[in-house]
N, C-alpha and C positions, 0 to 999 in steps of 0.2 A: 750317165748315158741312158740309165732303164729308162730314171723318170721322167725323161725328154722323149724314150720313147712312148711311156705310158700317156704323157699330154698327146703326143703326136696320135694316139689309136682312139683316145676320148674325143678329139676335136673331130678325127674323121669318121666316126659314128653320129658324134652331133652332127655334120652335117650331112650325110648319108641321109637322117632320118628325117632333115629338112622337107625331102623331096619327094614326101609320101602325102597320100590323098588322105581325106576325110576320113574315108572308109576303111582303109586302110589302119590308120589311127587309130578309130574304135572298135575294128575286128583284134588288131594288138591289144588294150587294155581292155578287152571282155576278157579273150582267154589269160592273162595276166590275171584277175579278177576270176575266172576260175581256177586258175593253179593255185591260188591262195584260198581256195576253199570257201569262195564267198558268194558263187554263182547256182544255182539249183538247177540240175538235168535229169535229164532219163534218156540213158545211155540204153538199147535197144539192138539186139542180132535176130537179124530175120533170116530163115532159107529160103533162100529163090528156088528150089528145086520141089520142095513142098509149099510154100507159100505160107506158110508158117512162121509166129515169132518163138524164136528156141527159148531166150534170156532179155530179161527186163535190169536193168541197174537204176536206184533213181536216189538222189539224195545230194549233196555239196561234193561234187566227183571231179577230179580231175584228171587229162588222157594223158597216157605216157607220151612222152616228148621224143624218147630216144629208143623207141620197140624197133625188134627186128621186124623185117616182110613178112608179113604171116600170122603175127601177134601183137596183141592190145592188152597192154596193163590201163586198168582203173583203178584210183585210191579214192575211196571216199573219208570224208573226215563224219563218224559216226557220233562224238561228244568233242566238249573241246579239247579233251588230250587223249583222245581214242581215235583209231585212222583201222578200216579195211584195206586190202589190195587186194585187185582178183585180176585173175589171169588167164585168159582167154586165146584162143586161137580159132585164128582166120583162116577160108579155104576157097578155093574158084566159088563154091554156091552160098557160102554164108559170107554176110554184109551185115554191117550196122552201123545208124545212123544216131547222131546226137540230137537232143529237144535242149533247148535251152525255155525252162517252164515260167521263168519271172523274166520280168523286164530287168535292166540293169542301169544306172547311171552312172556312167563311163563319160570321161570327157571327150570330144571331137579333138577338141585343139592341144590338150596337155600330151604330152609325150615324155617320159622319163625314162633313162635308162639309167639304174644302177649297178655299179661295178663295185667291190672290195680291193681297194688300194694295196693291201695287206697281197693278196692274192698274184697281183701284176708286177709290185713292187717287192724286193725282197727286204731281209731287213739291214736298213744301211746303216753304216756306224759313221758317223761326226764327230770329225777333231775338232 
């Protein structure tokens, strides 16, 4: 029964993701391509109230996905088996904005989504 419903949640993702535009597409495998630490930015907090930038971040960074209202975790991958994280907090007058400094080749039309079977599926025993 999982694994029927595990086809059933994979089929209706693939086609969920049918029904997305170009842009759409390539704004998904950029930031995929920067969570994997393979995209180069300059993560940047300005105050609006003095017009000032407070903090520069710049390097293969990628933005927390799941921060509270308020706060911005950044990881940079600093070597290849060395990673910073900084941790930041947001307020009504400080903002910041991301540069993405290189071009990237991201496909338009590819779309993948990978899941861990292991994950969805528990472990079954066969008689």
């Amino acid at each position: 029964m999982k694994f029927i419903a595990a086809i059933a949640l994979a089929l209706g993702i693939v086609f969920s993701v049918s029904a997305c535009n170009e842009a759409d597409t390539v704004s998904h495998n950029l930031s995929q391509e920067a969570d994997k630490f393979n995209i180069l930015r300059r993560v940047v907090f300005y105050n609006g109230i003095t017009g000032s930038y407070m903090l520069s971040i710049e390097g293969y960074c990628s933005l927390g996905n799941s921060d509270k209202a308020g706060e911005l975790t950044v990881v940079c991958k600093t070597s290849p088996t060395d990673y910073k994280k900084h941790f930041l907090g947001l307020s009504d007058n400080v903002t910041y904005f991301v540069e993405q400094l290189e071009g990237a080749n991201v496909s338009k039309d590819h779309y993948k989504v990978v899941f861990k079977p292991e994950t969805i599926i528990p472990d079954i025993e066969i008689r």
